[in-house]
C-alpha positions in Angstrom: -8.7 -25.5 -126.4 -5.3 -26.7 -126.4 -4.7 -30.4 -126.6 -1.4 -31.8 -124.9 0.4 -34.5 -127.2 0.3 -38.2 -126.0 2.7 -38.9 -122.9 4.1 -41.5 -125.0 4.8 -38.8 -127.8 7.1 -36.7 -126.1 8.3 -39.5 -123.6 12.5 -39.9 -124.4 12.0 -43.8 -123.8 9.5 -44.6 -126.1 10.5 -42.0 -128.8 13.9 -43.8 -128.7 12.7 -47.2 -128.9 10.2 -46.5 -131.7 13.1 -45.0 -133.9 15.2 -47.7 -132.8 12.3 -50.3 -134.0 11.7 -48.2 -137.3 15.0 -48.2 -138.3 16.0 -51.7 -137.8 13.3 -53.0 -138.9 14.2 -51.4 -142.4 17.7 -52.8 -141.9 16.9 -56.4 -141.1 15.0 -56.9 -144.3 18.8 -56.5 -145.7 20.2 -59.0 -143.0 17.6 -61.5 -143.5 18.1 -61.0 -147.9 21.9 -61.7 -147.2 21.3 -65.2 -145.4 21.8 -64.2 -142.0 19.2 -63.9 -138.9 18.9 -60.6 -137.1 20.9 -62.4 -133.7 23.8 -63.5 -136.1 23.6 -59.7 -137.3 23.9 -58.0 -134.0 26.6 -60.5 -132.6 28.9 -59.9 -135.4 28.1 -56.6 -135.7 28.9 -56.2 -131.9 32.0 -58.3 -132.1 33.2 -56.9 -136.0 37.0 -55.2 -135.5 37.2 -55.3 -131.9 38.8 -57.4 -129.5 37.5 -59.9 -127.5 35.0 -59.2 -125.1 32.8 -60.5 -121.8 29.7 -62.5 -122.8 28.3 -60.0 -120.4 29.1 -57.2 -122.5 28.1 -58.5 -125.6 24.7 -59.1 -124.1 25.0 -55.3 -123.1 25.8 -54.2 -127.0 23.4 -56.7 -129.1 20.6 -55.9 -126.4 20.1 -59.7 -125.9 19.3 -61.2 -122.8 22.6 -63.3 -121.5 21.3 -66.7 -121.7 19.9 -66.4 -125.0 23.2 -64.6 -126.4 24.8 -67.8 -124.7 22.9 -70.3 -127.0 23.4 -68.3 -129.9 27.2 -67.8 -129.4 27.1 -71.5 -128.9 25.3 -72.1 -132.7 27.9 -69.8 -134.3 30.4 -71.2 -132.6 29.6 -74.6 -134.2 29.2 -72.8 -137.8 33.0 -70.8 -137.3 32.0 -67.3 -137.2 33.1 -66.3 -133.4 35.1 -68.4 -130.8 35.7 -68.3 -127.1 38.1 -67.8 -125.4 39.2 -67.9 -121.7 39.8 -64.8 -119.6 43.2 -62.8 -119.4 42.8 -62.7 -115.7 42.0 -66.2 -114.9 38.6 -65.4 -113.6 37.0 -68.9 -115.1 33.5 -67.3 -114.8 33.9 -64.8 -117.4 34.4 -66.1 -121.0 35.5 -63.7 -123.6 34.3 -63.8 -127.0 35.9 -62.8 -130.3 34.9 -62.4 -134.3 36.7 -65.3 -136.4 37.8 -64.9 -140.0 34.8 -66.3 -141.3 32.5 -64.6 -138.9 34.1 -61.1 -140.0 33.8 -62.1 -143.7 30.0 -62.7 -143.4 29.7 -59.1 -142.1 31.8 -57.1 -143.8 29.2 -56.2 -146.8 26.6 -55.9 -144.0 28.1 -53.3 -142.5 28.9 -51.3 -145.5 25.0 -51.8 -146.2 24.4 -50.8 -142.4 26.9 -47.8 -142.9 24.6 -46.5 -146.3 21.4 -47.4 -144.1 22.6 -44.8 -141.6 23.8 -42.0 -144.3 20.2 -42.2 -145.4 18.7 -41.9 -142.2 20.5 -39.4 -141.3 20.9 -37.0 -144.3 17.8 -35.2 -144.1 19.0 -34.1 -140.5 22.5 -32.6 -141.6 25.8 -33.9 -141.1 26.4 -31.9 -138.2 23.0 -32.6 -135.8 23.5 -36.4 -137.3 27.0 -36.4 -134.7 25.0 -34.4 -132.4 22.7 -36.9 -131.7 24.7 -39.7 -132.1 27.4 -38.1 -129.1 24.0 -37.0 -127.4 23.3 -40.9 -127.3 26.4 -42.2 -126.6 26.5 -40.1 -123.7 23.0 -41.3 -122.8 24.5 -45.0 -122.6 27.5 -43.8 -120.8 25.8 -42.6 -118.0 22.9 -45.1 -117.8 25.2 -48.5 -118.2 24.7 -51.0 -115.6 28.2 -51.4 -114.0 28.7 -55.5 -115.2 28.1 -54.5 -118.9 30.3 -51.5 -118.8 33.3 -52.2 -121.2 
């Protein structure tokens, strides 16, 4: 008698987000050790050597639910780490956010700590399925991005 694995087992969703949940977990221990909370984290981290972008995107990149990326962006805001701006366009609905100085200081030993995080992950797996999966994934995004957070 054969036995069929759980649905949720071999079910792309939840296989994704249970790696996605292991994985940062381990890596938000290191956040929280460095003195900054896992939304600061994923905003700067987001935001870290790119240009300015949509609130709406943002929200898209740190998976955080618009309004509560808006208070947050509003706290770090106050503490110097990211700024708005307005819109290139002069659509006044749409306000652009970028890293600051400060902001990109705070991050930039996270992300080498992120960077060694993902080498360890990864390793067992090979260098070569490690940017496999990754394009596999990016790919995923590509195709499944809801239009208003597409970049």
């Amino acid at each position: 008698m054969s036995t069929q694995p759980a649905f949720v087992d071999d079910y792309l969703a939840a296989l994704l987000a249970q790696a996605s949940q292991l994985i940062s977990a381990e890596f938000h221990e290191v956040v929280r050790a460095h003195g900054i909370s896992v939304p600061e984290w994923r905003v700067l981290a987001s935001l870290a050597g790119g240009e300015a972008i949509s609130i709406g995107q943002l929200a898209g990149i740190a998976v955080t639910k618009q309004p509560t990326l808006t208070r947050q962006i509003d706290r770090m805001a106050a503490k110097g780490q990211v700024e708005r701006l307005p819109n290139g366009d002069g659509d006044r609905r749409v306000t652009l956010v970028r890293i600051t100085p400060t902001g990109a200081a705070m991050v930039a030993k996270l992300i080498d700590l992120a960077r060694e995080h993902e080498r360890r992950v990864l390793e067992p797996f090979g260098l070569k399925r490690a940017e496999a999966l990754k394009n596999t994934l990016r790919r995923i995004i590509e195709l499944h991005q809801r239009p208003d957070n597409a970049a």
